[in-house]
C-alpha positions in Angstrom: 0.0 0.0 0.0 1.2 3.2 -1.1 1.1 6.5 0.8 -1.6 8.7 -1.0 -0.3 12.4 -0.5 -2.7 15.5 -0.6 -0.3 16.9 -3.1 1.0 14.1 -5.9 3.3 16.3 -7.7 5.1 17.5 -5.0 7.9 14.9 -5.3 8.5 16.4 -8.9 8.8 19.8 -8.0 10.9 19.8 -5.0 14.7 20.0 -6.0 17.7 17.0 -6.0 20.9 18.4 -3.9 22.3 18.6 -7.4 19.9 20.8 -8.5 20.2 22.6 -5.7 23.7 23.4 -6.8 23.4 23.5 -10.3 21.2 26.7 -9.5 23.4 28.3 -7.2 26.4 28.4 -9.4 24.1 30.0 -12.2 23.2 32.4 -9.9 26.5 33.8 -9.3 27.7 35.5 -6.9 25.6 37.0 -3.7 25.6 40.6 -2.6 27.7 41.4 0.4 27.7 44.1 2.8 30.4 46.6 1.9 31.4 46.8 6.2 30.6 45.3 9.6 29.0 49.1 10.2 26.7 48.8 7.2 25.4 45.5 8.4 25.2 46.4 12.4 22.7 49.4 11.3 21.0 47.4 8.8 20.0 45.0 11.6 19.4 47.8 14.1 17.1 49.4 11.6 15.0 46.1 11.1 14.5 45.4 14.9 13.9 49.0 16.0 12.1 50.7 12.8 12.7 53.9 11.7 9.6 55.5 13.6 10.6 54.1 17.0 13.8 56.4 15.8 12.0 59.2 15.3 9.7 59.3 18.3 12.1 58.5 21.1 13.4 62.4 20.8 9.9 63.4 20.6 9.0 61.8 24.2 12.4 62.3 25.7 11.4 66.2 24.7 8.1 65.6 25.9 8.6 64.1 29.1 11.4 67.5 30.4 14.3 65.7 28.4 17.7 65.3 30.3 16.7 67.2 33.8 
């Protein structure tokens, strides 16, 4: 008895390790960051957002600032 999966044509669509690297060497070459300071603020930027950025002046301001 064979295994009847939801999908049938899955198994033809998902890729051999040989495949797998017979696309990445057509793709080339990945993008790098150009320095470590590039990537720090790239990753700073995605977990803080640029809003939370702008606002924290706003309520430190708001709030009697440095006193």
């Amino acid at each position: 008895m064979k295994l009847q999966l939801p999908n049938p044509d899955l198994d033809d669509r998902i890729l051999s390790h040989q495949q797998l690297d017979e696309l990445e060497e057509e793709a080339g070459e990945r993008p790098k960051w150009d320095n470590k300071a590039q990537y720090m603020l790239t990753c700073v930027g995605f977990c803080v957002g640029l809003g939370n950025v702008w606002r924290f002046p706003y309520l430190c301001q708001s709030h009697g600032g440095g006193k």
